[in-house]
N, C-alpha and C positions, 0 to 999 in steps of 0.2 A: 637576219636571225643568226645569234651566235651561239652555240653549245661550249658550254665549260666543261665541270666536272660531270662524269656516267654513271650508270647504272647497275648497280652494283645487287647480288641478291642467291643465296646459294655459293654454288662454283662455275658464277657467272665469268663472263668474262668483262673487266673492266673498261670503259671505252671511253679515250677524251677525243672530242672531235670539236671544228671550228666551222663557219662557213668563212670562206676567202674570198673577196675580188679578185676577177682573174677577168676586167674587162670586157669588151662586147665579142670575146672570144663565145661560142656555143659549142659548151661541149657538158658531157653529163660523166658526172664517176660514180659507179654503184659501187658498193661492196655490201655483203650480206657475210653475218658470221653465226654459228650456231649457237645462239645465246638459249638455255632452258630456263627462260623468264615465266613467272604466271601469267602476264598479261603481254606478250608478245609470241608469237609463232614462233614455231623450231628454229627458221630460218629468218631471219630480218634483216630485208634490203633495205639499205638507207642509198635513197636514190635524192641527191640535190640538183634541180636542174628548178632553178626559176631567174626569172629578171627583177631589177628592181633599178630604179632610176637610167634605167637604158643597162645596167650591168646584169651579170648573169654571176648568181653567188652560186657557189660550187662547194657542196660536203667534200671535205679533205680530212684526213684522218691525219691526227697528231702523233697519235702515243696508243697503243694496245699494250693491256699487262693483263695477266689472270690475277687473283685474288680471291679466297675464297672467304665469305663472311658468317657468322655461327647464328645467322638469321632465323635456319629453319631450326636451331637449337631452343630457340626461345621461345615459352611458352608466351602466347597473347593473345587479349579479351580481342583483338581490333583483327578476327579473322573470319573466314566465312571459306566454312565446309574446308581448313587447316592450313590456307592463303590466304596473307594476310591483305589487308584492304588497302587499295589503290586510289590514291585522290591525284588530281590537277589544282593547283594552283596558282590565279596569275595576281598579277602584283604582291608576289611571297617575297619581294628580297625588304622587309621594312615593315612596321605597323601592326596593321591588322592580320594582312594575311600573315608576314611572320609570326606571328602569333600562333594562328593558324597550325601554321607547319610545327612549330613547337609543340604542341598539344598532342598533333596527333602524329606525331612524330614517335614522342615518349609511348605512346599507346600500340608502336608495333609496325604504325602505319608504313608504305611505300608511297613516294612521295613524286612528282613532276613539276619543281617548280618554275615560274617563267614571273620573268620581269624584263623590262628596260632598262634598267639600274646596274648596268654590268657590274661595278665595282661591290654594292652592297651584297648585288646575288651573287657574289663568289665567296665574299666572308661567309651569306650563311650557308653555301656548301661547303665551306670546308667545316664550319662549324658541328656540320653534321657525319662526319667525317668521310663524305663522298659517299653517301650511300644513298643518297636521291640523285634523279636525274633534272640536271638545272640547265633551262635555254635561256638567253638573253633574247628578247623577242618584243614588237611594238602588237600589238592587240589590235591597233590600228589597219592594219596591213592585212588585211585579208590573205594573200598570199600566202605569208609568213605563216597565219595562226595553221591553215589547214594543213601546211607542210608539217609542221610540230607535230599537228597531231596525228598526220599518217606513220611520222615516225618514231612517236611514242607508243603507237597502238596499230596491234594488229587486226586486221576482222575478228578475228577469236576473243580480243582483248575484252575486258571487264573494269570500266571504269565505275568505283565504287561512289566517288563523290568529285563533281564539278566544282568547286568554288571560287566563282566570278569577281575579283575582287580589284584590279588594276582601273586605277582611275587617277585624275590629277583634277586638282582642285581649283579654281581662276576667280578672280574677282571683277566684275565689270557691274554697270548697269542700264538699262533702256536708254538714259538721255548722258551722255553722249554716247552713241552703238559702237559697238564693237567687234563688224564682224568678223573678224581674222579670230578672237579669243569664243565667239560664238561657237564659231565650226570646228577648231580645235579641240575643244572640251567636248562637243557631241562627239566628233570621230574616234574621240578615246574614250569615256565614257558609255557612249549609247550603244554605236558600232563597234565599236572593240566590245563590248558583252555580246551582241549580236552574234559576232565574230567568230569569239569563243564558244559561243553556248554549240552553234550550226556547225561548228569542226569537231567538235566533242560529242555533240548528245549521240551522237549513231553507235557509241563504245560503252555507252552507260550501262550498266549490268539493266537488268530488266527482272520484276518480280519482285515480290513485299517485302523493304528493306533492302534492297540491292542496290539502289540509285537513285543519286541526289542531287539536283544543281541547287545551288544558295547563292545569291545574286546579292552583292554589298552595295545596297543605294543610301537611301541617307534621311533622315530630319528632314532636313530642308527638300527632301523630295516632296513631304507631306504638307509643309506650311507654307516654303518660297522662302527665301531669300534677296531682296533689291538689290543689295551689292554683289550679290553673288549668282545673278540673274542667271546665265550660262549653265553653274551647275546645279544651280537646283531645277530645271530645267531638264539636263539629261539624266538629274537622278528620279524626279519623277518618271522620266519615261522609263528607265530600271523597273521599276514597281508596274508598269503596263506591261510591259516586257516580258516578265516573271509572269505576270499572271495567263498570260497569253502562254507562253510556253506552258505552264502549268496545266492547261488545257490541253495542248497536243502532243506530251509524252503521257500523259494520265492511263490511256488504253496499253502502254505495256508497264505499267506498274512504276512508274517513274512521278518522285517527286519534285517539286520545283519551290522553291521559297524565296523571297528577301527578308534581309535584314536592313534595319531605318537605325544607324547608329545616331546619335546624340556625338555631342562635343568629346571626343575622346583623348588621349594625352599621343598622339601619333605626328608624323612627320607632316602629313598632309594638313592636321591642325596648325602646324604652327608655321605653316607655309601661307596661311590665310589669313591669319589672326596675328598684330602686332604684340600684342600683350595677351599669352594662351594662358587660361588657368585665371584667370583673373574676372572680368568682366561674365567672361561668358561663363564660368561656372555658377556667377551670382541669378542669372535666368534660371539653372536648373532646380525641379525643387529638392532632389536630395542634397544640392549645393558644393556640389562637386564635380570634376570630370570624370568620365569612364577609363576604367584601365580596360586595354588590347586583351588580358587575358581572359574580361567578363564577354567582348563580341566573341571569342576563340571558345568558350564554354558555350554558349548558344550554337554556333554553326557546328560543331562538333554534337551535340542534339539533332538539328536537322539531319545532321546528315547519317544520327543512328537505326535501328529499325525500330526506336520508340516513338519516332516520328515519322515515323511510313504511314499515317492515315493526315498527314497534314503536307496541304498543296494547295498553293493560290495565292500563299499568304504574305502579308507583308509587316514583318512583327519589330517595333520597335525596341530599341534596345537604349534609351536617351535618357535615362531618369527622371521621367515622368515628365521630361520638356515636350512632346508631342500632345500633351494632356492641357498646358497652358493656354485659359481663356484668350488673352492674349501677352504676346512677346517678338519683338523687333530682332531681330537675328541683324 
């Protein structure tokens, strides 16, 4: 796991920090600084002490500066009781979830995003002008995700909305098997949400409208795909996933949803698709692909308190392709 650009919020203090290889050296560096974050404690230790392929990554601090932002100047819709609202976001650096972080970005929001994608997830934090906090991080890695999030989030912390969105997309099919692209795509895919959702939900604010995961599974979770046997595979199991979860935060007032995108105009489309926009738009019946900013208005819904009485669900967002008697994906 790599941390870029910090967090930034009030007369916070600004923090660039990295993890380093430093070998099968075993040694742990704390430092704790008094950040007066809303969702972090007076005092936040970032303690790096894990292994990873027999090494032991190690938090090391880069750069500390003060900076102060006219955050708490700004009036906005996106707060609760005069703090403003806190999301997680993974696979933010591209797509959908950038989208995501755009939307509700604009709306005030405080933001944590995490991807793989080191290079993309730096553009959009400076894009934002380093006022989210961005990890570079595999979902994959159990390790990794629960370290993130101990050190995103205090016990105190209040995470406003979860949205589960890091996935990669593969093409294979039953004859001839594939299992190395099988396992792959679930461990990112099915366990990386898993990952996520069990290192986050215990920070979820609690109470009607306080706390949201949105879980990005897909179309082809609901119909299949042959060629693309793998993910639509672990994107149905998203939509079991969701709904299961959906069940065991229900008792403190937490909601859980997915969302079933259709063919949308994103990176991961055209990672799958030799000719995007073309073929596959002609299956849909509005006859068109989706744009990132129509999934980013939906989960931006879920995860407001006009949708605190909806959980379980799994709503597609495809243009009316989940609807088709039949169609060959």
């Amino acid at each position: 796991m790599r941390w870029q650009p910090a967090i930034e919020c009030w007369d916070l203090t600004l923090v660039t920090f990295s993890w380093r290889n430093l070998g099968a050296n075993r040694d742990t560096l704390s430092r704790g600084w008094g950040l007066r974050h809303p969702f972090c404690v007076e005092k936040l230790a970032l303690t790096g002490s894990y292994e990873k392929v027999g090494l032991l990554m190690v938090l090391t601090i880069h750069w500390v500066t003060s900076q102060r932002l006219a955050i708490s100047a700004r009036s906005t819709d996106a707060s609760f009781g005069g703090t403003p609202m806190f999301g997680v976001i993974t696979g933010a650096a591209s797509g959908i979830g950038r989208a995501v972080a755009d939307r509700l970005s604009a709306q005030g929001w405080l933001l944590a995003l995490l991807d793989q994608d080191g290079p993309n997830l730096a553009d959009a934090g400076r894009s934002f002008g380093d006022r989210h906090l961005v990890a570079e991080v595999d979902v994959s890695a159990r390790d990794e995700m629960v370290s993130v999030a101990q050190t995103v989030c205090s016990p105190d912390a209040r995470v406003d909305l979860l949205f589960v969105n890091a996935g990669i997309a593969t093409s294979d099919s039953l004859s001839p098997p594939d299992p190395a692209t099988w396992q792959r795509t679930l461990d990112v895919n099915l366990t990386g949400a898993y990952n996520t959702i069990s290192a986050f939900e215990g920070a979820l604010g609690e109470g009607e409208g306080h706390g949201a995961i949105v879980v990005s599974a897909s179309v082809l979770g609901i119909r299949g795909s042959g060629s693309m046997l793998s993910y639509s595979v672990s994107k149905a199991g998203l939509s079991g996933l969701t709904q299961a979860v959906a069940q065991a935060v229900a008792p403190r007032g937490i909601t859980a949803n997915a969302i079933a995108p259709g063919p949308v105009q994103t990176p991961i489309l055209r990672a799958a698709s030799s000719s995007p926009g073309g073929d596959v738009a002609d299956h849909v019946p509005l006859r068109r692909l989706g744009r990132v900013e129509e999934i980013a208005g939906v989960v931006e819904f879920l995860a407001s308190s006009d949708a605190s009485f909806i959980t379980g669900q799994v709503i597609a967002v495809d243009g009316g392709l989940s609807s088709v008697a039949y169609w060959r994906p």
